[in-house]
C-alpha positions as CSV (number, residue, x, y, z in Angstrom):
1,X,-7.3,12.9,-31.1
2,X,-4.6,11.5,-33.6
3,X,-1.9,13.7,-31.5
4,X,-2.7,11.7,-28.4
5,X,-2.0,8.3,-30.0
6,X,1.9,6.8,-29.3
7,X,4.5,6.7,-31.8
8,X,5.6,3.6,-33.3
9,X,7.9,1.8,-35.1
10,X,6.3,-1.2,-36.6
11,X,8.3,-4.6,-37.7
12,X,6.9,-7.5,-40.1
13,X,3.9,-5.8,-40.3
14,X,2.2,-8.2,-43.1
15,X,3.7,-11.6,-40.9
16,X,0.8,-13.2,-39.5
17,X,0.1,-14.1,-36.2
18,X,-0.8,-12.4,-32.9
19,X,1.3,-8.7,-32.8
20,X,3.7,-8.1,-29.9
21,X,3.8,-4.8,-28.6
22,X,6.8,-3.3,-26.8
23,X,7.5,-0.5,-24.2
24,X,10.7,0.9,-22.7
25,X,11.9,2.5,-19.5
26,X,12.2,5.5,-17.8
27,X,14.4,8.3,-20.2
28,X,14.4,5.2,-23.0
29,X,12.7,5.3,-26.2
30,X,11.8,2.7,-29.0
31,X,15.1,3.0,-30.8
32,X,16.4,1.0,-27.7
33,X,14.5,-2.1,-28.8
34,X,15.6,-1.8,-32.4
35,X,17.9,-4.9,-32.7
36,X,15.0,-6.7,-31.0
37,X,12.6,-5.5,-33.1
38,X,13.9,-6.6,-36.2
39,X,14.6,-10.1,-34.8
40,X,11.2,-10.4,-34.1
41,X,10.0,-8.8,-37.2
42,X,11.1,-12.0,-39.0
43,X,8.4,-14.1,-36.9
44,X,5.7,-11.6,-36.2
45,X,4.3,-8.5,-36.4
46,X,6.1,-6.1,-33.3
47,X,5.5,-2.6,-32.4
48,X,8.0,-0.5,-31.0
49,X,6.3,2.0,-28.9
50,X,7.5,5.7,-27.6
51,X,6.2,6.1,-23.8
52,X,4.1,9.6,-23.5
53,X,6.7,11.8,-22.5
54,X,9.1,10.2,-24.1
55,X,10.6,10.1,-27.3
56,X,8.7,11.3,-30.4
57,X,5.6,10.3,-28.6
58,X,3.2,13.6,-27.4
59,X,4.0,15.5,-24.0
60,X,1.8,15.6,-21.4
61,X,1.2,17.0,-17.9
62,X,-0.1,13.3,-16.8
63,X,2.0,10.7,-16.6
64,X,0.3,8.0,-13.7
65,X,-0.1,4.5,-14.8
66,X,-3.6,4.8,-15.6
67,X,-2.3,7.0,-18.0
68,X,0.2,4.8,-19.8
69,X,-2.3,2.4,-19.4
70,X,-5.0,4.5,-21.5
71,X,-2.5,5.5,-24.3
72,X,-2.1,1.5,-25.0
73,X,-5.8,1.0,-25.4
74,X,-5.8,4.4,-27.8
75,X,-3.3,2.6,-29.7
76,X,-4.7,-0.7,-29.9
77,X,-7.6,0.8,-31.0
78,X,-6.2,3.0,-33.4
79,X,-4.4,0.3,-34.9
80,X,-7.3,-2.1,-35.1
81,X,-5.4,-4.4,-32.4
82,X,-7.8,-7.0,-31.2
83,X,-5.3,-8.9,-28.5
84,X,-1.8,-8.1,-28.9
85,X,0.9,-9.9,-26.4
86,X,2.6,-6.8,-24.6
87,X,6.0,-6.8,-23.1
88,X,7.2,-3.9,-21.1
89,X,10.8,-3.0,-19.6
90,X,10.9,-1.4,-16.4
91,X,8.4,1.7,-16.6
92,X,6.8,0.2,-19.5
93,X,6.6,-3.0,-17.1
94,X,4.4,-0.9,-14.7
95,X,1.9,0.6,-18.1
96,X,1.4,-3.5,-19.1
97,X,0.4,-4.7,-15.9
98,X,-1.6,-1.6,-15.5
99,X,-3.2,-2.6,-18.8
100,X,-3.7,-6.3,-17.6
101,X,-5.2,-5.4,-14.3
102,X,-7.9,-2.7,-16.5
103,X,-8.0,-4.5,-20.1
104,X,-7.8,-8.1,-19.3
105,X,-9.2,-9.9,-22.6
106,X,-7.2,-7.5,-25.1
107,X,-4.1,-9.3,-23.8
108,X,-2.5,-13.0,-24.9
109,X,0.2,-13.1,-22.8
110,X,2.2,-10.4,-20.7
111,X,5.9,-10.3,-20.0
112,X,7.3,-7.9,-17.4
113,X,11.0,-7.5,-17.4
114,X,12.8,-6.2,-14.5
115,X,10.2,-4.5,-12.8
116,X,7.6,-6.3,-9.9
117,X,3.9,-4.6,-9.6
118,X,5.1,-2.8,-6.3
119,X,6.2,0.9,-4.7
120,X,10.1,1.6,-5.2
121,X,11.5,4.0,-3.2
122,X,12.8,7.2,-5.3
123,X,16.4,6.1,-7.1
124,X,16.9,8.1,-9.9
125,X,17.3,11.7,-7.6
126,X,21.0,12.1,-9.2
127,X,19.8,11.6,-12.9
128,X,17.1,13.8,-12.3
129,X,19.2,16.7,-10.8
130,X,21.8,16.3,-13.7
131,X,19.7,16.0,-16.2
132,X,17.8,19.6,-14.7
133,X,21.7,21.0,-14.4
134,X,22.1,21.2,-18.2
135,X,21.5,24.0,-19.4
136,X,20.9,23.4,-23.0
137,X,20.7,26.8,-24.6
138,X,24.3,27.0,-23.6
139,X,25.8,23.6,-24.6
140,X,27.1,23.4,-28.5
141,X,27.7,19.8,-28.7
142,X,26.4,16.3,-27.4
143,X,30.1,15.6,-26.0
144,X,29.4,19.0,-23.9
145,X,26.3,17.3,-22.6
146,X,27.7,13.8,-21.5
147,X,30.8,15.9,-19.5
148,X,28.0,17.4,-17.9
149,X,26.6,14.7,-17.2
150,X,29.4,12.6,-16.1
151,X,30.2,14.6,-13.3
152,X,27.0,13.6,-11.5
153,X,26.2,9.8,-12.7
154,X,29.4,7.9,-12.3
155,X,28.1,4.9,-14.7
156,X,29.2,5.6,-18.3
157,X,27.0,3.4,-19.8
158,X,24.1,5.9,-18.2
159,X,25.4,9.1,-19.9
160,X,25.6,7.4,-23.2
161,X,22.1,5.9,-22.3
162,X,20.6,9.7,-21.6
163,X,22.5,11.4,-24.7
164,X,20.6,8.9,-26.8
165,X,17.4,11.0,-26.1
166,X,19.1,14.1,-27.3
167,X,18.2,15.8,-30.8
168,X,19.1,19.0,-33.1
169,X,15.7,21.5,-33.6
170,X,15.4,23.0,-36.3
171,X,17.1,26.7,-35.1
172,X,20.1,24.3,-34.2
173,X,19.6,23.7,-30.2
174,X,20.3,20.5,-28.5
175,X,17.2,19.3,-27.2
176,X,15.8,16.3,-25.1
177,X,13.1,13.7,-26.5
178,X,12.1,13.6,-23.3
179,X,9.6,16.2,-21.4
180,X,12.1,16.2,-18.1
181,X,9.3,18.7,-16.6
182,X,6.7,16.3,-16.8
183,X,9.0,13.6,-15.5
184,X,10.6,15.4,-12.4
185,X,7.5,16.8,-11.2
186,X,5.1,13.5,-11.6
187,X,8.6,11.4,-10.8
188,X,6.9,10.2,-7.6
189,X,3.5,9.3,-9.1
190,X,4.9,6.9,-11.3
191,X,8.1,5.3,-10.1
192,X,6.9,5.4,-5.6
193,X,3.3,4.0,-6.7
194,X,2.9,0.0,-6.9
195,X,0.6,-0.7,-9.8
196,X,-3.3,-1.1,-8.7
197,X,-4.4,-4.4,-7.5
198,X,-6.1,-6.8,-9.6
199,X,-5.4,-10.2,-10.6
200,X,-4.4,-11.1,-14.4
201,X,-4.8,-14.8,-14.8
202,X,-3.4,-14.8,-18.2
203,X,0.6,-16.3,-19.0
204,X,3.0,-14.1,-17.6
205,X,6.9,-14.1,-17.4
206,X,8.6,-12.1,-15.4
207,X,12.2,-11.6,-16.8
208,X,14.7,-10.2,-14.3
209,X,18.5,-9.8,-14.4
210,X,20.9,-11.7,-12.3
211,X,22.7,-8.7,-10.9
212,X,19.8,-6.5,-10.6
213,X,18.1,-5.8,-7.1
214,X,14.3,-4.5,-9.3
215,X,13.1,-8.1,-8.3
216,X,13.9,-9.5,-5.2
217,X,12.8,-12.7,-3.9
218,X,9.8,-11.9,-1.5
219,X,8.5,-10.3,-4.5
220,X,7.6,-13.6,-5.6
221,X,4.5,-13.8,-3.5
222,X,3.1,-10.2,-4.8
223,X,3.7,-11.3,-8.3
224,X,2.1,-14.6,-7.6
225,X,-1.3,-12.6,-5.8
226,X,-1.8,-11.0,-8.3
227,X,-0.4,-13.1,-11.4
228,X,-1.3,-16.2,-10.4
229,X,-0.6,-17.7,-14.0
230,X,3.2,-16.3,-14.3
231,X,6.9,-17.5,-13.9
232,X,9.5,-15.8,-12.8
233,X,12.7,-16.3,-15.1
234,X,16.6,-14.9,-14.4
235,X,18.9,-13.8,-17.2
236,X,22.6,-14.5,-15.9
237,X,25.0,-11.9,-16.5
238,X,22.5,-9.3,-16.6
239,X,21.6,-6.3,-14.8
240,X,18.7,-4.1,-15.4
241,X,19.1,-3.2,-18.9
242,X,18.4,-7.3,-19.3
243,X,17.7,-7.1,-23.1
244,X,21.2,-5.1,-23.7
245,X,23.2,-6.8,-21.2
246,X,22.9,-10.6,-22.3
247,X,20.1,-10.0,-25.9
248,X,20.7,-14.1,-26.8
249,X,19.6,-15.6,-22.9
250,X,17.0,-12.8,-23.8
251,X,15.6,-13.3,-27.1
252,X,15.4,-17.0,-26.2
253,X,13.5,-16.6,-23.1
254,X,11.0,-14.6,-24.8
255,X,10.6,-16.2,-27.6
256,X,10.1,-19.8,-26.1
257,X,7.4,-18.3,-23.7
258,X,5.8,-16.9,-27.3
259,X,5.9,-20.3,-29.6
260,X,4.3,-21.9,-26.4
């Protein structure tokens, strides 16, 4: 159904050369990547993608990684993507290696950033409850919003990140981009669950960020079981919004382990 396939944002569409494919994380969307995407436009075709659930991608009761997983094949298909080299940020770092460990050979190379194919313990309890605390047929204005939010998530940078997702409907309500129902009740399905495991023997780099706790060192042997063909890179100055905090270590990175 041509509902069910992701929403995109395509860059350098008629360069040649093997497409890149791009997901974000958890309350992003594909506007996030936009700066990277028209970096990488200039040398190759990229697709920004919209997560289900997420930005002007369809809603959806489901959201394990099996699912995210599927929606990339949809879209591959749909698109008349062969192989395509994915690279995923946090959630989206859990729907790629999903894909790898399911859909090997439609894959060149992977790159996970800031994410490692295990369980995390529930984190984002306080972003959840504020986000469920706004009551949005009251609020008039996105500053409303972010005060809202700001008395529950100290970081400033987080509120500005969550308002992002916010938009006017036509009769002139604030609304989220995001289905928060979906996402607080299947919260633990996607973020407490490690990803299957399989082994992807294709290139991999992991890309973490320096003050960031997502990928810790005894991850290195899970990530080698069942990547046995990756490399695990860290971005100084960086925390877990790697591509925002430090883009140029970044873009570098990425596009080094690409021309290889």
């Amino acid at each position: 159904m041509e509902e069910n396939i992701l929403h995109s944002k395509i860059y350098g569409k008629e360069k040649p050369g093997i497409p890149l494919l791009v997901f974000h994380g958890l309350f992003g969307m594909l506007d996030n990547w936009g700066s990277f995407g028209k970096d990488f436009g200039e040398m190759m075709p990229v697709h920004l993608l919209d997560l289900r659930n997420h930005g002007k991608s369809f809603h959806s009761e489901n959201m394990s990684h099996d699912d995210l997983a599927e929606d990339i094949l949809n879209y591959m298909n749909a698109n008349k993507i062969e192989k395509a080299n994915l690279l995923g940020h946090s959630l989206g770092g859990k729907a790629v290696m999903q894909f790898a460990m399911k859909y090997p050979e439609k894959i060149e190379k992977l790159i996970v950033v800031d994410i490692a194919p295990k369980s995390y313990p529930p984190h984002h309890q306080g972003i959840l409850k504020a986000l469920n605390d706004v009551n949005l047929d009251e609020v008039k204005s996105r500053g409303e919003v972010e005060d809202i939010l700001s008395q529950f998530i100290p970081e400033k940078s987080v509120v500005y990140f969550l308002a992002k997702s916010l938009y006017w409907t036509e009769n002139r309500k604030l609304a989220w981009r995001f289905n928060l129902k979906t996402l607080t009740e299947k919260y633990a399905e996607f973020v407490s669950n490690a990803t299957k495991f399989g082994i992807f023997e294709g290139e991999t780099l992991f890309i973490s960020g320096e003050k960031s706790n997502y990928i810790l060192p005894p991850d290195s042997f899970l990530i080698k079981q069942q990547f046995p063909n990756s490399k695990i890179i860290s971005i100084k100055n960086a925390g877990h919004w790697v591509q925002a905090e430090n883009p140029k270590d970044f873009h570098d990175e990425v596009l080094e382990f690409l021309s290889k």
